[in-house]
C-alpha positions, 0 to 999 in steps of 0.5 A, spaced: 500 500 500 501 507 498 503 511 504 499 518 504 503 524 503 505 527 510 503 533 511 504 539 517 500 542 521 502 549 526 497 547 532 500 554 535 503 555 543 505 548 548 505 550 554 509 545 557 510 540 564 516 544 565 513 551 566 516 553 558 512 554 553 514 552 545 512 557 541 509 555 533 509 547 534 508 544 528 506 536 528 507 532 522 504 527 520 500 521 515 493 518 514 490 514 511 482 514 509 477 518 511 473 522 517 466 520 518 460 525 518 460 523 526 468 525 526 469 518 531 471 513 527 478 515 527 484 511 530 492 514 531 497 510 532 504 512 535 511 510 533 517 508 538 522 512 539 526 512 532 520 512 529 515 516 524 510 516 522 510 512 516 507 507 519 505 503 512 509 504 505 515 504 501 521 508 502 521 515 498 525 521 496 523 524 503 522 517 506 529 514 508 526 506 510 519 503 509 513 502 514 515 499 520 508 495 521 508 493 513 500 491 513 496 494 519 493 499 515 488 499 509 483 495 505 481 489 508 487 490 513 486 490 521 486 497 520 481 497 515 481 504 511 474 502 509 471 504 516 476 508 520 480 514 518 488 511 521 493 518 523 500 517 524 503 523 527 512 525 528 512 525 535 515 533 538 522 532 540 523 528 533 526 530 527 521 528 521 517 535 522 515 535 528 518 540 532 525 538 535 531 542 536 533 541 529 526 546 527 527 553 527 526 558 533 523 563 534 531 566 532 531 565 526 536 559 527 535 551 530 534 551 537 540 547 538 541 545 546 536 551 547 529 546 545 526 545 552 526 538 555 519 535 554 515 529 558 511 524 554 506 528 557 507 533 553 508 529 547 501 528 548 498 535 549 502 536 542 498 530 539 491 532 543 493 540 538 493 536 531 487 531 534 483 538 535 485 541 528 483 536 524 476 535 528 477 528 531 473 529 537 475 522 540 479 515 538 475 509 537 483 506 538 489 509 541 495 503 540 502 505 540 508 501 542 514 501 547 515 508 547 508 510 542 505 505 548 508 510 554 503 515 549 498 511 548 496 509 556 497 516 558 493 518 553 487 514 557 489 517 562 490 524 561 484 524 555 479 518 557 474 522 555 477 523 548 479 514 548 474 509 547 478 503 546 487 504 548 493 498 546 499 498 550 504 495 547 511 492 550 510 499 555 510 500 562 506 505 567 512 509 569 521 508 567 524 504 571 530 505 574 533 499 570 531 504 564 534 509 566 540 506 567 540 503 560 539 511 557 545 514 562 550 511 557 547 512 551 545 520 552 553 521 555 556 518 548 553 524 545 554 529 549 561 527 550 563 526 542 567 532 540 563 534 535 556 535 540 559 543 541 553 543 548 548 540 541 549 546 537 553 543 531 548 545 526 549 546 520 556 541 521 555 533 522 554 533 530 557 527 534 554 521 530 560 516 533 557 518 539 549 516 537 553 509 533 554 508 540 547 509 543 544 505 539 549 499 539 548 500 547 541 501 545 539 495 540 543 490 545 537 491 549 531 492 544 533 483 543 534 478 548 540 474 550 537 467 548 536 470 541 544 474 540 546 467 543 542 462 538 544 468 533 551 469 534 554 465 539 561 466 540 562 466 532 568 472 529 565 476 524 566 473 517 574 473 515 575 476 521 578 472 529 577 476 535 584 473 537 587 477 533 584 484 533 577 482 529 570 483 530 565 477 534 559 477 529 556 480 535 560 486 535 559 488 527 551 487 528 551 492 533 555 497 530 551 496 523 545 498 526 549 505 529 551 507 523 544 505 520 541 509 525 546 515 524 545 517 518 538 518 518 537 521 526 539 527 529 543 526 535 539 532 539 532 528 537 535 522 540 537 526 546 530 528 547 527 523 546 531 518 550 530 523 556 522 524 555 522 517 555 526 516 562 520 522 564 514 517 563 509 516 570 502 516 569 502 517 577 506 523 577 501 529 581 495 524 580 497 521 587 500 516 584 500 509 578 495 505 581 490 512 582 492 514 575 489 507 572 483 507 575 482 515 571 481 510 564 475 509 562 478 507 556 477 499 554 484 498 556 489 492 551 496 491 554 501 486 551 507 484 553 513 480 550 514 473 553 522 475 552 523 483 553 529 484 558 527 492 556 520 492 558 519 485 561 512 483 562 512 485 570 511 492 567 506 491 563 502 487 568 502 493 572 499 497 566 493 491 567 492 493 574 487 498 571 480 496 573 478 498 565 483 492 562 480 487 558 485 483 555 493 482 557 496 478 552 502 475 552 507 475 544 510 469 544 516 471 541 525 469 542 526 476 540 525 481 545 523 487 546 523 488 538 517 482 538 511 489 537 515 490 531 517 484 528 511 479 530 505 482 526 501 476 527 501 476 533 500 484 534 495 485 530 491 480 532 491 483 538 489 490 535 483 486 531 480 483 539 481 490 542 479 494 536 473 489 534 471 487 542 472 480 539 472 475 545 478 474 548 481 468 549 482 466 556 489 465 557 490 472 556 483 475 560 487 479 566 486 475 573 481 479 578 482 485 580 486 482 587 489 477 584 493 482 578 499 479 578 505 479 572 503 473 567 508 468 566 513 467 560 509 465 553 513 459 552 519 456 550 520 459 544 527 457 541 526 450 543 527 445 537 531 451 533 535 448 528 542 452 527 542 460 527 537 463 528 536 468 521 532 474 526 529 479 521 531 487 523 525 492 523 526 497 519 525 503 523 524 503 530 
């Protein structure tokens, strides 16, 4: 299917949970199908951290990678264009045409290290703006994952007037310490590489060794052990031995997915969006998480990946805490977090049950509300794998 063409939108002054106010937001975004009379049938979907909102559809002139959920909407598809009006924005903070430190100010120049620090809660009031500007009273369906899904639940909690129906993918209810600690190294490696100037390095080429090294520390996370070590092992990379100064295939995985990464993403957005990532808690000021919860009104969907080591299911089953879920589903899958991506099958079939309200099955019907608990591991995926596993890499996260 043909992506549609982006387009932008000034949905005018933020003000923002620091107290700041970001002048002449613009949101970038993608749709597909059309708003009915009634203005309720419209779904938003929100991409992960590196993401966009090319949601479906090839590369193009101004689209460096294809859709990175190839087959969730159009025609007949779990997001069926015929019947819902499917949006997609670039979220603040990022640099596909959003407002971002790359944007222009107010000052004539790139905000640089002068953009704000924003929170997730943010990134929603800027999606609620262009909701508002195109006439969306409420989602039918609101679905994101990993840090789309730290969206997709606070926008339940924050707009549970405005949320009929919410999908919380491979997300937690608040950044563990765990999480935080995973970015710290990632965030340091930019600011510490030469070329980041206190992230005023624009027009030069800013630290992209630094960002390389981010997303290595970054990518290891996104997989499981199990599957780096079916995958990889200890095997040196093709034609070289790490004995005598070579890589490990391992070690050349890694680095290839850092390059990849910088050659399209600026290293200020991954800075920003690393930290607005750590800032996610639908508890601060609500009295905290389990008083936020019970704020959805939303028929609540939580999904969690049996083999995620970044947001393992403990967190998710925190999430289905919320007296409004219905359905708290394991993806069965070796490869860790990155499974929201690369289990379609699995995903969709989730988004369909929470989209359609089709029965849900009963392994994955949340425990009573006493009795809330994390599910156990979805199974013993890479039992019976013969010999390396070929793991398909997404696109765009």
């Amino acid at each position: 299917m043909t992506a549609s063409r982006r387009r932008t939108h000034v949905v005018g002054d933020l003000p923002l949970e620091s107290g700041e106010v970001l002048e002449d937001v613009r949101v970038s975004f993608q749709s597909w199908g059309r708003l009915n009379e009634a203005r309720d049938n419209a779904v938003l979907v929100l991409h992960a951290l590196t993401g966009d909102s090319h949601v479906v559809g090839d590369r193009g002139p101004d689209q460096p990678t294809p859709g990175w959920w190839p087959g969730l909407i159009g025609p007949g598809a779990p997001l069926d264009t015929d019947e819902y009006f499917v949006l997609a924005p670039a979220v603040l903070g990022g640099c596909r045409g959003t407002t971002g430190p790359s944007s222009i100010a107010p000052d004539g120049r790139p905000y640089g290290s002068s953009f704000p620090r924003i929170t997730v809660r943010d990134q929603v009031r800027a999606e609620a703006l262009l909701a508002d500007a195109l006439g969306i009273r409420s989602f039918a369906l609101v679905v994101g994952g990993s840090v789309g899904g730290m969206r997709s639940l606070e926008w339940a909690v924050t707009l549970p007037g405005r949320v009929r129906r919410c999908v919380v993918l491979a997300a937690g209810a608040a950044a563990t310490a765990d999480q935080i600690a995973w970015s710290v190294p990632q965030t340091h490696a930019i600011r510490l590489d030469p070329q980041f100037h206190g992230g005023d390095y624009y027009p030069g080429p800013g630290p992209r060794h630094g960002l390389e090294i981010a997303r290595q520390v970054a990518h290891a996370t996104y997989r499981s052990a199990d599957e780096l070590a079916l995958r990889f092992g200890r095997d040196g990379q093709e034609g070289e031995d790490p004995l005598r100064g070579g890589r490990y295939a391992v070690e050349s995985y890694l680095e290839h997915h850092g390059r990849k990464l910088a050659r399209r993403f600026d290293p200020n957005s991954y800075l920003v969006l690393t930290e607005a990532m750590s800032s996610h808690d639908v508890g601060r000021g609500r009295g905290g998480v389990a008083a936020a919860l019970r704020r959805i009104t939303a028929e609540l969907t939580v999904g969690v990946v049996s083999s995620d080591r970044l947001f393992p299911p403990a967190d998710g089953a925190v999430v289905a805490g919320s007296p409004a879920c219905r359905e708290l589903a394991v993806i069965d899958s070796p490869y860790g977090h990155d499974a929201f991506l690369i289990e379609t099958e699995q995903v969709f079939s989730i988004i369909e049950r929470a989209l359609t309200g089709a029965p849900v099955p009963a392994a994955h019907r949340p425990p009573r509300q006493a009795d809330r608990a994390c599910p156990p591991p979805g199974g013993d995926a890479l039992v019976g794998a013969a010999g390396r596993a070929v793991t398909p890499t997404p696109a765009a996260y």
